[in-house]
C-alpha positions in Angstrom: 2.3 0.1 38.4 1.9 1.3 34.7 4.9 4.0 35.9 6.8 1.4 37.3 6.9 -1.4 34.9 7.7 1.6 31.8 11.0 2.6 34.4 12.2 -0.6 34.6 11.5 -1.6 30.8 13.4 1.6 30.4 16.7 0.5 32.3 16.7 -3.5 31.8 20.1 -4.0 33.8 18.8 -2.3 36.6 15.5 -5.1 36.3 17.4 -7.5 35.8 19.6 -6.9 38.9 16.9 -6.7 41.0 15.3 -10.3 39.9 19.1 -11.4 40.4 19.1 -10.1 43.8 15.4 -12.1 44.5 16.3 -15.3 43.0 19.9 -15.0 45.6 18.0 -14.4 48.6 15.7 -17.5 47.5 17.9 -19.2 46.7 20.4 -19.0 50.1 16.8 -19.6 52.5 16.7 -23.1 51.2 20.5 -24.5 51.8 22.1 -27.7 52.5 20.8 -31.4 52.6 17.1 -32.3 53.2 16.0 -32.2 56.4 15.1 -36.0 58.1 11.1 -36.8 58.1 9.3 -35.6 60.8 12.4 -32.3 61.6 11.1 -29.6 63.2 11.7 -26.4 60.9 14.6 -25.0 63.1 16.0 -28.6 61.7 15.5 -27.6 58.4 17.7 -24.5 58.2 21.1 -25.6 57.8 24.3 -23.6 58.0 25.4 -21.6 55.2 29.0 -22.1 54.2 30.8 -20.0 51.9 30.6 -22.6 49.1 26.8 -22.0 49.2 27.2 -18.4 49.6 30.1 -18.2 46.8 28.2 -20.4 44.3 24.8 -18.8 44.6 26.5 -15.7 43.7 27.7 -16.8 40.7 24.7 -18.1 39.5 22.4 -15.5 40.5 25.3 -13.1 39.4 25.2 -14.3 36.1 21.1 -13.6 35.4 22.0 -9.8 35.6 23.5 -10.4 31.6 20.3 -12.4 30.7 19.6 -10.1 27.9 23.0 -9.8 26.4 24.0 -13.2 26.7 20.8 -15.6 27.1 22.7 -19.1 26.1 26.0 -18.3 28.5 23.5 -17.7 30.8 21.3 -20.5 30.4 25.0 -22.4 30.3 26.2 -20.8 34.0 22.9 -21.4 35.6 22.8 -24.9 34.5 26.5 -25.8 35.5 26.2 -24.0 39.1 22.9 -26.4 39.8 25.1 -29.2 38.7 28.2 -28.1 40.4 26.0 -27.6 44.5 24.0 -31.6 43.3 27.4 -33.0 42.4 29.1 -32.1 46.1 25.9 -33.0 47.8 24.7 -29.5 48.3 21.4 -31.5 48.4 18.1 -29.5 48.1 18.3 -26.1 46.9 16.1 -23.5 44.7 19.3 -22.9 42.6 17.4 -24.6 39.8 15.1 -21.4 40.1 18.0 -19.6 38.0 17.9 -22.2 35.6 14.5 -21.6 34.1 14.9 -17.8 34.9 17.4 -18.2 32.1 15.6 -21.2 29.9 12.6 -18.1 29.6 14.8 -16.1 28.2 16.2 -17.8 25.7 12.5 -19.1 25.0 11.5 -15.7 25.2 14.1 -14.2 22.6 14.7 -17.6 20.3 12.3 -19.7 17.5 10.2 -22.2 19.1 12.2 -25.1 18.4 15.5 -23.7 19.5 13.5 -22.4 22.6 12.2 -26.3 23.1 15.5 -27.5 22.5 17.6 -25.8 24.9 14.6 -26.0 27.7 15.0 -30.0 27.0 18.6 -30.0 27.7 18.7 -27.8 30.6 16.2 -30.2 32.3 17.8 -33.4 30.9 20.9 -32.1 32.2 19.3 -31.1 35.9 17.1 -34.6 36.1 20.3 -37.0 35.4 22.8 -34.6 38.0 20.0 -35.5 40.6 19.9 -39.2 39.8 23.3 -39.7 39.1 24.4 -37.6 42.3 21.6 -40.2 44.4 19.7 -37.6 45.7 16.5 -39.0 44.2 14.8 -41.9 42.1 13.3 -41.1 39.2 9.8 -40.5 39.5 10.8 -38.9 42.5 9.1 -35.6 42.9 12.8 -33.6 43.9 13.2 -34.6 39.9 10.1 -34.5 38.5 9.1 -30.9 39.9 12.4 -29.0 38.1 11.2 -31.0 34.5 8.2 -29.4 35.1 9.2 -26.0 36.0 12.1 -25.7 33.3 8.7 -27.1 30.8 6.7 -23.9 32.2 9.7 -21.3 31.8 9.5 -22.5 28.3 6.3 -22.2 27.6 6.0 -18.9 29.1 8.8 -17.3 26.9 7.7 -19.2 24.0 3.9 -17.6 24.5 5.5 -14.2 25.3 7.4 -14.3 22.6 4.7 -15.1 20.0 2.9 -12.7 21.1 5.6 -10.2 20.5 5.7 -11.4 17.0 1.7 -11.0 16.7 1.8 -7.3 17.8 4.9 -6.4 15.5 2.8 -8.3 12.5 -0.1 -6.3 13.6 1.6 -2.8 13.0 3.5 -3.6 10.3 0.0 -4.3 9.1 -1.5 -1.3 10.3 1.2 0.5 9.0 1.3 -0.6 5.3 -2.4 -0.3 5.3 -1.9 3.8 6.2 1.0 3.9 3.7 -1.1 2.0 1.0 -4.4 4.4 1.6 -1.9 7.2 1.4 -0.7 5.8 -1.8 -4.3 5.1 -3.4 -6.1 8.8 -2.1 -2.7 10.1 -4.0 -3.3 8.0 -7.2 -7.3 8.9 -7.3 -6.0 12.6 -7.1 -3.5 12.2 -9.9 -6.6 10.5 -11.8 -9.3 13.5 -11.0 -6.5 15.4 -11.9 -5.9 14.3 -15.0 -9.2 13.9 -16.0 -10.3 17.3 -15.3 -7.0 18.4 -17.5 -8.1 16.5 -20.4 -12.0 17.4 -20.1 -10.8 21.0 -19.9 -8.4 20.6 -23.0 -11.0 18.7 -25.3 -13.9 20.6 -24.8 -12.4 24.2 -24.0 -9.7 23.7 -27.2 -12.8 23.0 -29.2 -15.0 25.9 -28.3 -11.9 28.7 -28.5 -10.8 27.4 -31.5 -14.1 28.1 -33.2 -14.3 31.3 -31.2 -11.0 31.9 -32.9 -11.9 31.3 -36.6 -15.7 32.7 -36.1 -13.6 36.1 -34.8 -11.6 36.1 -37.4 -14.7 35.8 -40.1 -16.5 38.4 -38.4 -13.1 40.9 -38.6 -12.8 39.9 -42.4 -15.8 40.4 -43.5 -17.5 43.4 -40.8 -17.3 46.4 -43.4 -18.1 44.2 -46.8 -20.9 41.8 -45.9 -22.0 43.2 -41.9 -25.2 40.4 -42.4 -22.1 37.3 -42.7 -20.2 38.7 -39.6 -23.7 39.4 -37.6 -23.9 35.4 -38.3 -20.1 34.6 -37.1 -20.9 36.8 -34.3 -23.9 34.3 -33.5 -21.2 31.6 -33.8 -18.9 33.1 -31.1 -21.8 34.2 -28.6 -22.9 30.6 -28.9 -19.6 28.8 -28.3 -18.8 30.8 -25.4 -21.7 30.0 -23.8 -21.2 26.8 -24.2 -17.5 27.4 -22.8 -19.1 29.0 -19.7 -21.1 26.0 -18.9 -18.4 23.7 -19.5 -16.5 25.8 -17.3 -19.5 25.8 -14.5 -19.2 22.5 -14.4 -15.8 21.8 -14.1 -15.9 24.4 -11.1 -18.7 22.4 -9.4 -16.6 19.5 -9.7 -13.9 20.6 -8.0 -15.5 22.7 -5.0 -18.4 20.3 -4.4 -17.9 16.8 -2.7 -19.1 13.7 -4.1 -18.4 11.4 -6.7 -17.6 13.0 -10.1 -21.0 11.2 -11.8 -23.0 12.9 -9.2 -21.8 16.3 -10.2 -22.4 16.5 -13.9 -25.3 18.1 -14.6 -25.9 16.7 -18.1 -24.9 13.2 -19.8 -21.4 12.8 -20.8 -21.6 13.3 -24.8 -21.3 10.6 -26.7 -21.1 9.4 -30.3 -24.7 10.4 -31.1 -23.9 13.7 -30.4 -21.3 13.7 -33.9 -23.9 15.5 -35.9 -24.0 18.2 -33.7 -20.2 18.2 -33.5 -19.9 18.2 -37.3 -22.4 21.1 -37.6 -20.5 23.2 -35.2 -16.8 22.3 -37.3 -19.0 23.1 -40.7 -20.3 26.4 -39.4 -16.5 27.7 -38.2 -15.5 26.9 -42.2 -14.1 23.5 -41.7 -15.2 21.5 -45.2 -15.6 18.3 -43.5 -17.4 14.6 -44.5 -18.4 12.3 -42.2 -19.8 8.3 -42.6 -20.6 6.0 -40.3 -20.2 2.4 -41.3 -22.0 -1.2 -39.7 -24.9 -0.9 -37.4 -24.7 2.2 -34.9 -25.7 0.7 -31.3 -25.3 2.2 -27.5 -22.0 1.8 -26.5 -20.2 1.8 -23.0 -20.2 5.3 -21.5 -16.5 5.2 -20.9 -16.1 4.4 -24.9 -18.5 6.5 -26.5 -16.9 9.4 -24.6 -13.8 8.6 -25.7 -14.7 8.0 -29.3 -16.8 11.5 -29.3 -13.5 13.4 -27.7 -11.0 11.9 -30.0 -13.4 12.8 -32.8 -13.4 16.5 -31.1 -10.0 16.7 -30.3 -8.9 15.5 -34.1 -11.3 18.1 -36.2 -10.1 20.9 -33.6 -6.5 20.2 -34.7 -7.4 20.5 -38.2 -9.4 23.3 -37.6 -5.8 25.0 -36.0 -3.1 23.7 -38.0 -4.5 22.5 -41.2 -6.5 25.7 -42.1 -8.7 24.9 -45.7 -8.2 21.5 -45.8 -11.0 18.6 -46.1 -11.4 16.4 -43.1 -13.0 13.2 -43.1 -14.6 10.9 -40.1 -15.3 7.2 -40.4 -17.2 5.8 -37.8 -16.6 2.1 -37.8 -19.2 -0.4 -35.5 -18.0 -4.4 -35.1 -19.3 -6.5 -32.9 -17.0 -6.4 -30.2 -15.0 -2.8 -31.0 -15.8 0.7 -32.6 -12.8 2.3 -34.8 -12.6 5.9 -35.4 -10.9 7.3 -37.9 -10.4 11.0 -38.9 -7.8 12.4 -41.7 -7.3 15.7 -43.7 -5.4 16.2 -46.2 -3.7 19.7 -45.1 -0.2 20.3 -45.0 1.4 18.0 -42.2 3.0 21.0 -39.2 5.7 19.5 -37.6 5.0 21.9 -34.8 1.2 20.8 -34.9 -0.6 17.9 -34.9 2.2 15.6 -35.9 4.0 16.4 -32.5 4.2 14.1 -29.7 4.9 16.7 -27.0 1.4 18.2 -27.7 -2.0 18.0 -25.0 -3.7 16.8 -27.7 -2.0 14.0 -28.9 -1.4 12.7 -25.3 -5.1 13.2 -24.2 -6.7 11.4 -27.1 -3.5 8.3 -26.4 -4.6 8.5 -23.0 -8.4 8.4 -23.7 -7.8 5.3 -26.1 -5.6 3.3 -23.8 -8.2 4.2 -20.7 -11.0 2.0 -22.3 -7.9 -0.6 -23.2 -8.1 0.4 -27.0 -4.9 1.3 -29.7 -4.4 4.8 -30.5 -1.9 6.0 -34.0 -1.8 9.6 -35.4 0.8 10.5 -37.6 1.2 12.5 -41.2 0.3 10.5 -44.5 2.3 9.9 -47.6 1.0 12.2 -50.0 0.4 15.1 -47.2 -2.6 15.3 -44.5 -2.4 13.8 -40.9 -4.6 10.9 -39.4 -6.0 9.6 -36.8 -6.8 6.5 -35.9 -8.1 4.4 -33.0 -9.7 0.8 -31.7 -11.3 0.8 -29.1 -13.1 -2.7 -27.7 -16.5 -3.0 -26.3 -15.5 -5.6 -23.5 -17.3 -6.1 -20.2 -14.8 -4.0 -18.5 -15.9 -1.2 -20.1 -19.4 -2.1 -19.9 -19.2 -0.9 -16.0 
């Protein structure tokens, strides 16, 4: 059956022509006037006469082009009924075509246009047979095609809302795969990103003291060895550091899990400056630092963003600002912390004051991800500075 119904679903016409062919031979078994009470059913069985034969074909004929044209369907059907009533063709189940056709259009159209043209196919049908004399009424010859042309109606209106239901259902179904497909993309872009910028804050910072502890070391191997043995110290120190930065990152990206769940130590924060400062002092950097109002726990997605813009800033002026004096101001309010670093080296063009470097973009990004303000540009008078708000709100309090 499953075969079957798929074949003919496959070639409607060929469907269709075969419910044609079943509503004819119905049709032509039921002919002529009714019978008197009490006929035996030889009596009943009339002649047929080519009228019958002719007209039957017609509207049978037409129900093959149901699909293509529903309404000049519905409109044949209709007018053949009327047309074997009107010349007292008498009882017949031509009126079977008629709500073939109403369930199509009910089947294919909204549900009031469905309604409407089911109402005025059986209007049409019930005032023929009154008209014609054929029945009263209440009479159940007129009563029985109201009721028939109703339930051809409803059944194509009910098919055809269920239609619509399945087709809502997989558009649903289908938005919701394209939407997951969408948000597991956008999380990757955001682990992505996130591992890019951990990578370039704390890795930047530990090379770049690598980098100026090396070159201390070179300078000053064959004049003062005891000064380079200490640099030395320095650079074993920060690359070990870097390789546990590094061990971490790898876990992160080979184990499953949430990224929380992988870190093996707390996300540094803004009570870690001391130990930032020391490590910027000890490369050479002359640095200052203050902290201003009433330090406090912040947020965890804040103080890490405060403690890598603070990283990210003194490692630029560690690179391109060689010998100059940085400051940080720490700045607590009630309801936002403002960080603040300047030097007042020469301002590089190709440095720190350009927009197209990791650096600049990372701490923006950083900034904006807690909903915060980020500026960094040169000042008059020489140095660069950075500068950034960024709010305590219960957002980032999550």
């Amino acid at each position: 059956m499953t075969w079957l119904r798929r074949a003919l679903l496959s070639r409607p016409y060929v469907a269709d022509t075969i419910l044609a062919v079943g509503v004819y031979a119905m049709a032509l078994l039921v002919p002529g006037p009714p019978p008197p009470p009490g006929a035996e059913w030889h009596a009943r069985m009339q002649p047929l006469t080519a009228y019958d034969i002719g007209l039957a074909a017609v509207v049978c004929g037409a129900l093959v082009f149901r699909r293509r044209w529903p309404h000049a369907v519905l409109a044949v059907t209709v007018t053949g009924f009327v047309a074997h009533t009107m010349i007292g063709g008498g009882r017949s189940l031509l009126d079977l075509g008629s709500a073939v056709a109403v369930y199509t259009v009910a089947s294919r159209y909204p549900r009031r246009h469905a309604w409407a043209y089911g109402g005025l196919a059986a209007l049409v049908i019930t005032v023929v047979r009154v008209v014609s004399g054929a029945s009263a009424w209440l009479a159940p010859d007129v009563l029985a095609p109201i009721a028939f042309i109703g339930m051809a109606t409803a059944v194509g209106d009910s098919l055809r809302s269920r239609r619509a239901y399945v087709a809502a259902v997989e558009e649903r179904a289908r938005r919701a795969e394209e939407t997951r497909e969408e948000e597991a993309e956008r999380r990757v872009m955001e682990e992505r990103l996130h591992i890019a910028r951990e990578l370039h804050d704390v890795l930047a910072h530990h090379i770049a003291l690598i980098n100026v502890q090396a070159q201390v070391a070179a300078h000053v191997l064959a004049t003062e060895p005891e000064q380079a043995r200490t640099a030395l110290g320095h650079v074993r120190d920060a690359s070990k550091e870097v390789l546990d930065e590094l061990r971490t990152t790898v876990g992160l990206l080979r184990r499953p899990g949430s990224r929380d769940e992988l870190l093996t130590e707390p996300a540094p924060g803004l009570d870690r400056l001391p130990e930032l400062v020391d490590s910027f002092t000890a490369a050479g950097l002359k640095l200052g630092w203050m902290v201003f109002g009433d330090p406090r726990p912040l947020p965890a997605p804040v103080d890490l963003a405060a403690f890598r813009i603070v990283q990210e800033a003194l490692t630029n002026v560690s690179k391109h600002a060689p010998g100059a004096t940085a400051t940080v101001r720490i700045s607590y309010a009630a309801d936002e912390v403002v960080v603040d670093v300047a030097d007042d080296g020469r301002s590089d063009p190709g440095g720190t004051s350009s927009e197209t470097g990791h650096g600049l973009i990372g701490m923006r990004e950083r900034a904006l991800s807690v909903d915060g303000t980020f500026l960094a540009g040169p000042v008059d008078g020489g140095g660069f500075r950075v500068h950034a708000v960024l709010p305590i709100s219960r957002k980032n309090r999550r």
